[in-house]
C-alpha positions in Angstrom: -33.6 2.1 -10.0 -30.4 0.8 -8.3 -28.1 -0.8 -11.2 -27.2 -4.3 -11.1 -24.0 -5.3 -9.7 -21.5 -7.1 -12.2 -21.2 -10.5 -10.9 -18.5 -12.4 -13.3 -17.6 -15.8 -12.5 -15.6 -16.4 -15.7 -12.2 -15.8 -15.9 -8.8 -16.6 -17.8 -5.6 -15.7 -17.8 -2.5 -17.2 -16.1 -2.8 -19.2 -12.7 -2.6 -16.5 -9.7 -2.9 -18.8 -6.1 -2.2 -15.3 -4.2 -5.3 -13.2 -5.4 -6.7 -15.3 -7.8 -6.3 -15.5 -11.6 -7.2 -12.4 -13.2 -7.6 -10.3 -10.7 -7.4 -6.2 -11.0 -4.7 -4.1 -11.1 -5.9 -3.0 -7.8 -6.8 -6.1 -6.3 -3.3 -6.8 -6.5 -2.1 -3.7 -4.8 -4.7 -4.1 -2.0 -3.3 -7.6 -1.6 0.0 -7.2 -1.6 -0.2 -3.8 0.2 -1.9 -5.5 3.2 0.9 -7.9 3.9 3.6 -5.4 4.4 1.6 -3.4 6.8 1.0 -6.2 8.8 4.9 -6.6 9.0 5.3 -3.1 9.2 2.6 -2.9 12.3 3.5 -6.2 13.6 7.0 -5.4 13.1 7.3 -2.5 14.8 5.6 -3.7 17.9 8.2 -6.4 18.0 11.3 -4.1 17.8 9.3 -1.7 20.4 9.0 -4.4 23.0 12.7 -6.0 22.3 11.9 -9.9 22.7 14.2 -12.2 23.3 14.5 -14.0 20.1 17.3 -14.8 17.5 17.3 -12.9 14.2 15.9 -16.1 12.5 12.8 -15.9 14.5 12.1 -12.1 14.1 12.5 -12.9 10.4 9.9 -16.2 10.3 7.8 -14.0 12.6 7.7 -11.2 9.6 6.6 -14.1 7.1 3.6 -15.4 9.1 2.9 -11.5 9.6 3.1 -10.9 5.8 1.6 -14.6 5.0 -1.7 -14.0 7.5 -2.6 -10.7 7.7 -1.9 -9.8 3.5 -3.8 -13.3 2.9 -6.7 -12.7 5.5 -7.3 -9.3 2.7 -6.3 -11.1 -0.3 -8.5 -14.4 0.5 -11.5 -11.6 0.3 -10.6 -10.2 -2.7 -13.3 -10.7 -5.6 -10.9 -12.4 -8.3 -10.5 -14.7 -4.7 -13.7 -15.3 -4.4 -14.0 -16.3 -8.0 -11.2 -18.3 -8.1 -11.3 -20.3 -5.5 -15.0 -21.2 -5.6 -15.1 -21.8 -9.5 -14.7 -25.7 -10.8 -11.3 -26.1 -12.8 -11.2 -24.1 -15.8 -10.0 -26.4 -19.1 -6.8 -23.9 -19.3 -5.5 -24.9 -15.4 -3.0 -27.4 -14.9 -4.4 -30.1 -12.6 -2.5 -29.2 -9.2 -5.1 -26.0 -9.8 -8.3 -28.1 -8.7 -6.2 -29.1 -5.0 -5.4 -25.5 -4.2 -9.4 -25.1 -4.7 -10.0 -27.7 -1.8 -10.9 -25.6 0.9 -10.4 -28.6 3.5 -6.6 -28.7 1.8 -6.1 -25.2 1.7 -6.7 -25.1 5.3 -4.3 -27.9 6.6 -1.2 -26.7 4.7 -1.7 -23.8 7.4 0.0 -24.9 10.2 1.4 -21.4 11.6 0.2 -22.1 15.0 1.8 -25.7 15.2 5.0 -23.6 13.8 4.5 -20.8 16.4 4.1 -23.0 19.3 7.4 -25.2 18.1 9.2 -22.2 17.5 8.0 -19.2 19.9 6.4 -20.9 22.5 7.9 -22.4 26.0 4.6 -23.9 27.0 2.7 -26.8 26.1 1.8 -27.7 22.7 -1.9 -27.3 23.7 -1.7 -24.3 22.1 -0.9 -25.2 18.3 -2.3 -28.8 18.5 -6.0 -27.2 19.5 -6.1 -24.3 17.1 -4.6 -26.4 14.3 -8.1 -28.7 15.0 -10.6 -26.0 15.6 -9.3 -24.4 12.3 -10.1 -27.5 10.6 -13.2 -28.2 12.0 -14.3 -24.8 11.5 -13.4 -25.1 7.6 -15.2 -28.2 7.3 -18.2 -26.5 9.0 -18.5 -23.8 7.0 -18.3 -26.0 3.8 -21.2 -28.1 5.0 -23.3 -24.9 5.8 -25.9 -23.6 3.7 -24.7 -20.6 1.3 -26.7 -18.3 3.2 -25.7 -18.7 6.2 -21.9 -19.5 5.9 -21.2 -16.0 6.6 -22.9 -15.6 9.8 -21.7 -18.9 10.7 -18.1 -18.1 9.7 -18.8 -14.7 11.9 -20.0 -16.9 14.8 -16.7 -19.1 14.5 -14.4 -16.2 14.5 -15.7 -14.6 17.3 -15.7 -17.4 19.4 -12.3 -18.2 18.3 -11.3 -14.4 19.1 -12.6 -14.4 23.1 -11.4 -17.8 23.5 -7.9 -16.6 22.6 -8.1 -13.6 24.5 -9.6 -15.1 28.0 -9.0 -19.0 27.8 -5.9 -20.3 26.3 -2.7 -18.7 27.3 -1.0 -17.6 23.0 2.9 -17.3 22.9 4.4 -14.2 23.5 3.7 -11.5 20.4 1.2 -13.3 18.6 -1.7 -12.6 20.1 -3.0 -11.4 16.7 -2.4 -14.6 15.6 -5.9 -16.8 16.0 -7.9 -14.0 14.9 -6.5 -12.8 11.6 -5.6 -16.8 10.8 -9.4 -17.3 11.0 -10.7 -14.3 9.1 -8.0 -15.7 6.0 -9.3 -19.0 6.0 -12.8 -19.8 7.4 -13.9 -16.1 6.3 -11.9 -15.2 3.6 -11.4 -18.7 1.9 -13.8 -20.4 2.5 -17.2 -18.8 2.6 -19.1 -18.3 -1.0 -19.9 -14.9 -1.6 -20.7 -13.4 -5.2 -17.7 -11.8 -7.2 -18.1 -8.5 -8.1 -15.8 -7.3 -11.8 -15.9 -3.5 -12.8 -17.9 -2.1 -14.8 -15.9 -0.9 -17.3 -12.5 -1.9 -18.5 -10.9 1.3 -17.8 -11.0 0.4 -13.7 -9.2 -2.3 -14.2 
């Protein structure tokens, strides 16, 4: 007979907004990892293809790399999971309870109003309509059942995905951009899923 998996919503500890309070010794490495090999990646695509930007941008471009593609993996995480879809704990200090709004979490990311401002010579068309399909997409998901969210969330992301790649024109080097941003927050963040702790203390 197939063992039960160990689903733990508890937790304690101190606050952790990155990969979520508690979280295993290699849930943080998985999380933290992930970021620099999307600058890495990212990164050296940039230097291969020698835009034409000034040293501030390449370095901003690094921090959305690190900030989207590490948080799109860390948002998954289990001590995520937990974290962010647990009411707040008695230990947490109040600010705690608005980083667990899923609507908030997802309008403090404005990369692609930043990447069109920053990066992009065309029309703000670009960051203006992703900034309100990400939004609406959030605030979807939320109002789905639990047992569908995640096909839902699957069905949003892959709409989101051929629509960047065939409709609207993205600004030069971030065409990774819309998809990864998506899988973070209406996957990653914001769809329930049960979190899974070790089974033994040692794999922590």
């Amino acid at each position: 007979m197939e063992k039960s998996p160990n689903i733990i919503w508890s937790y304690s500890g101190k606050t952790n907004l990155v990969v979520g309070t508690q979280a295993t010794t290699i849930e943080k490495n998985i999380g933290w990892t992930a970021g620099f090999i999307g600058v890495i990646i990212i990164g050296f695509f940039y230097w291969k293809n020698d835009f034409d930007w000034k040293t501030w941008q390449y370095i901003l471009a690094g921090v959305i790399a690190y900030d989207v593609v590490g948080g799109a993996v860390a948002n998954s995480l289990n001590s995520c999971k937990r974290f962010y879809h647990s009411s707040l704990q008695k230990f947490e200090p109040n600010y705690v309870n608005i980083a667990k709004n899923h609507l908030f979490f997802s309008l403090i990311h404005i990369h692609p109003l930043i990447v069109s401002l920053v990066f992009s010579s065309a029309s703000w068309i670009y960051g203006f309509f992703w900034y309100l399909i990400l939004q609406i997409s959030v605030l979807t998901v939320t109002k789905t059942p639990i047992y569908l969210q995640r096909p839902v969330s699957m069905l949003i992301i892959v709409t989101a995905l051929l629509i960047n790649s065939y409709f609207l024109r993205y600004p030069t080097g971030f065409e990774w951009l819309i998809p990864v941003l998506f899988l973070k927050i209406v996957y990653g963040h914001t769809v329930k899923e049960e979190p899974y702790r070790p089974e033994t203390e040692k794999n922590i």
